[in-house]
GUDO-628968 format. One record per residue (C-alpha): x, y, z. Coordinates in steps of 0.05 Angstrom, whole numbers, padded with zeros to 5 digits, always signed. Layout:
XYZ ...
REM end
This chain:
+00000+00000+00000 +00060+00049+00029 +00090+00042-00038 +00030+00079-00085 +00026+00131-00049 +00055+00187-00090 +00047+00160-00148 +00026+00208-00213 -00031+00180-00243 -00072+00217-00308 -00150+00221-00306 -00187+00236-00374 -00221+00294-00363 -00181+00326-00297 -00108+00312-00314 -00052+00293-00268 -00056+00283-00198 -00012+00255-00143 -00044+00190-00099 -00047+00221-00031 -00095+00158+00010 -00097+00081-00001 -00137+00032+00041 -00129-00030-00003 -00199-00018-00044 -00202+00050-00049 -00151+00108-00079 -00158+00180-00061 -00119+00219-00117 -00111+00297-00104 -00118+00343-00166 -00107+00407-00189 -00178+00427-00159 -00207+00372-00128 -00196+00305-00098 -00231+00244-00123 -00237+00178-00095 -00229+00117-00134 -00238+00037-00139 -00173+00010-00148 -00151-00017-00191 -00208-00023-00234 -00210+00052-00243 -00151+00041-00284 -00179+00002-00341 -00232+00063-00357 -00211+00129-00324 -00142+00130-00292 -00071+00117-00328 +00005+00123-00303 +00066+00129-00339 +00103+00098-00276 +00119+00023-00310 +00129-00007-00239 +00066+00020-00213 +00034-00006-00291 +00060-00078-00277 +00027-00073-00217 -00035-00050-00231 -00044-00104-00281 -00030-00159-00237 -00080-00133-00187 -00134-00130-00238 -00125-00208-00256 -00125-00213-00182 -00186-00166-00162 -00223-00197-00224 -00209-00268-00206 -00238-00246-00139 -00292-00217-00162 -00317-00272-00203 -00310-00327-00144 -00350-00275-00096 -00401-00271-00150 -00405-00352-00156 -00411-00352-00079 -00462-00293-00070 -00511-00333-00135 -00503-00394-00084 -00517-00360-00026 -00591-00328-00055 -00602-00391-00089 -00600-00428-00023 -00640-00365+00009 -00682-00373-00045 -00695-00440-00037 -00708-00441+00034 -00758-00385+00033 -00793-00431-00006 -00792-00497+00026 -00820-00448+00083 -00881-00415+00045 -00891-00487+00020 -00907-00505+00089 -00972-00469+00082 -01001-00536+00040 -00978-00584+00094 -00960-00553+00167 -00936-00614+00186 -00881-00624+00129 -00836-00585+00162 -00828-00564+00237 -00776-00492+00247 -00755-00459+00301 -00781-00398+00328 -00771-00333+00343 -00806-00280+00394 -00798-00209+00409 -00805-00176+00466 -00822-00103+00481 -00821-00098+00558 -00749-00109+00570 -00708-00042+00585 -00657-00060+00631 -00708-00107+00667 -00722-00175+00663 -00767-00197+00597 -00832-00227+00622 -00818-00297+00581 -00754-00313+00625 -00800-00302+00686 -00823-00382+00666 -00778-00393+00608 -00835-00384+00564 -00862-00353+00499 -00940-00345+00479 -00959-00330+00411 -01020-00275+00437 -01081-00259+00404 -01111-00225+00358 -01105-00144+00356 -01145-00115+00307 -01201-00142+00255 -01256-00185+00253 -01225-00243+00292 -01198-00198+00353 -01191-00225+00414 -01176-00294+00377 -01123-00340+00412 -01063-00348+00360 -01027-00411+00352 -00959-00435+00339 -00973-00487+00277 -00898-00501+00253 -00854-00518+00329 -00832-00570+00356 -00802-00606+00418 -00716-00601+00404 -00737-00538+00357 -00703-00464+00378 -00738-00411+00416 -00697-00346+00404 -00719-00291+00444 -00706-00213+00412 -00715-00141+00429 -00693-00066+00415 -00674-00011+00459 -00721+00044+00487 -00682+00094+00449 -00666+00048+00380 -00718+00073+00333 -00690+00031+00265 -00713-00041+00261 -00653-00065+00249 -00625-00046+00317 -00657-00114+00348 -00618-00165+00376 -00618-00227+00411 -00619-00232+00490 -00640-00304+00493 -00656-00372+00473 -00674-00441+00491 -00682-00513+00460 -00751-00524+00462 -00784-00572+00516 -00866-00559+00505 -00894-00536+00442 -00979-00535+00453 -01000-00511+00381 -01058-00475+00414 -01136-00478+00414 -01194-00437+00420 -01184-00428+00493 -01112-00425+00498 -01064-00381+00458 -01005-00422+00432 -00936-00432+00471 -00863-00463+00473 -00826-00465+00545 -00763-00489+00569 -00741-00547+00621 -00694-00544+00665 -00633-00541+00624 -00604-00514+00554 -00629-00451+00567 -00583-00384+00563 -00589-00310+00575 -00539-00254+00540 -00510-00200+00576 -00534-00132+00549 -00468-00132+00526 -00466-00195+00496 -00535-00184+00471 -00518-00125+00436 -00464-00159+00398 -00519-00210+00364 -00562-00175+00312 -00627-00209+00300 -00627-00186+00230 -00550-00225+00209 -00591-00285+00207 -00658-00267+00185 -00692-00242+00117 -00755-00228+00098 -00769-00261+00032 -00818-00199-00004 -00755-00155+00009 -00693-00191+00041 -00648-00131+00047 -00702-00091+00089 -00705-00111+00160 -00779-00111+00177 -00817-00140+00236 -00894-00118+00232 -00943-00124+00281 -00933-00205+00294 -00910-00231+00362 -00864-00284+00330 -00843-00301+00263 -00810-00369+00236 -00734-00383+00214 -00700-00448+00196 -00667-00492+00241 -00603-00483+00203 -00612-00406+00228 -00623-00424+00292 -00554-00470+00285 -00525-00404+00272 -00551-00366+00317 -00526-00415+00367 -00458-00430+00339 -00447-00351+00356 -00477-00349+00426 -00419-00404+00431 -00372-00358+00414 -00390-00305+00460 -00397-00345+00517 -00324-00377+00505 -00291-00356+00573 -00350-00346+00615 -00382-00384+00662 -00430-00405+00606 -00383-00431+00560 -00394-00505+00575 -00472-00492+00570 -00471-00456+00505 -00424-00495+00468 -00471-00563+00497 -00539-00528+00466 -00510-00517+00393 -00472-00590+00395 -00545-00626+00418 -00593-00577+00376 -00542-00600+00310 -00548-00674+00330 -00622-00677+00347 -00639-00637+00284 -00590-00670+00243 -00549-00606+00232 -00476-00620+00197 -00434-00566+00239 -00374-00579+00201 -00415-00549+00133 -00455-00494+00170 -00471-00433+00122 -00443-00363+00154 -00507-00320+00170 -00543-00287+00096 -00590-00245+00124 -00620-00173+00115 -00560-00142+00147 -00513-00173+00102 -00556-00167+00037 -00564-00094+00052 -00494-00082+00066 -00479-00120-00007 -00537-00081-00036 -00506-00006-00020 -00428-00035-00037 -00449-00047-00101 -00487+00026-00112 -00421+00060-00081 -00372+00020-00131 -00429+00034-00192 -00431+00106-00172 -00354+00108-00172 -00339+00080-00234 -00381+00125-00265 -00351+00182-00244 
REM end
């Protein structure tokens, strides 16, 4: 990096200009009357030139590099929305048959600031009732959990206003699932063990939406008015494989690192060839790097 800076470059329509910044991806090149800020080094191939034949060599071994890159992070970002893809729809499918495919669960919870939530009073979650409409007042129910599936437990700060501010503060491997009747709104609750609480701290450090997307718009993290909402069990994997590492050192290490080890057994989860997260976080984040690299080589 040390070793560009300085270097004269030519741009088409401003001239010369002297490399002043360089952070690996992007060059800052200072001009006669500006500064501009550039991709490197694929600004080279339509907008930038040197006559420096060191810095040329270079240059033209980074692009067979950066494109070589660029090609295998496009293979694995197709594979990745493929498989999102596909999952989203073995979930909607479920809709025909509720008993083809059992997932975990997730709840959120709006009366925890700096208190205790109300569903670790009992270790468990209810799915409510009806708000508004025609059927309010109507016990929901909990059609797609299991016994062995994931309860994940989620909530935002007073003062976070942006959806994608909520995180996860707890979870346990589920011990009751009642689906729910007329009489009885539906619920999942804990046993004794494989249970565990964050730390605000900790909490804070595991964004709900890094393993969940919504599949009408998966880079826009949106909750609604639901109580709970419905991931895979290979998201709840991951969710768990990361409260594992958070935990390592802590008086919950052994405990954390026992629930994702027995939720991948019972749920015949392959930990050695478990995904990293591909949710709305992520997919956002890819959506606005690739608007700030299209805005930049069009300049």
């Amino acid at each position: 990096m040390a070793n560009i800076i300085g270097k004269k470059v030519k741009h088409k329509s401003l001239g010369e200009g002297t490399i002043t910044k360089f952070d690996g991806k992007y060059l800052l090149v200072s001009f006669a009357d500006k500064k501009m800020e550039f991709i490197y080094p694929v600004s080279f191939k339509r907008f930038l030139s040197t006559k420096d034949k060191q810095f040329k060599e270079k240059i033209e071994l980074d692009q067979k590099i950066a494109e070589k890159s660029a090609e295998e992070k496009k293979k694995r970002k197709e594979a990745d929305i493929i498989a999102l893809k596909a999952e989203m729809k073995a979930r909607s499918s479920v809709h025909s048959n509720r008993y083809l495919k059992r997932d975990s669960v997730v709840f959120k919870c709006n009366d925890r600031d700096g208190e205790k939530c109300p569903m670790l009073a009992e270790w468990k979650a209810s799915a409510g009732v009806v708000q508004t409409g025609v059927n309010k007042g109507t016990k929901k129910k909990l059609k797609r959990v299991a016994f062995n599936n994931l309860c994940i437990l989620t909530t935002r700060d007073p003062a976070d206003k942006g959806e994608d501010k909520r995180y996860i503060f707890a979870a346990f491997i589920i011990e009751k699932a009642f689906e729910g009747d007329a009489h009885t709104e539906g619920y999942v609750a804990a046993g004794a063990d494989n249970k565990i609480e964050l730390s605000q701290t900790e909490a804070h450090a595991m964004p709900f939406w890094e393993y969940h997307a919504n599949e009408g718009q998966p880079a826009r993290a949106f909750w609604g008015s639901g109580q709970y909402r419905y991931v895979s069990n290979t998201q709840a994997a991951q969710v768990l494989r990361d409260i594992a590492k958070i935990k390592k050192g802590t008086a919950d290490e052994d405990l954390s690192k026992h629930m994702f080890e027995h939720f991948c057994r019972i749920n015949q989860i392959d930990i050695s060839h478990l995904p990293e997260p591909m949710g709305a976080i992520q997919l956002k984040a890819e959506q606005l790097s690739e608007e700030k690299s299209e805005d930049l080589i069009a300049q």
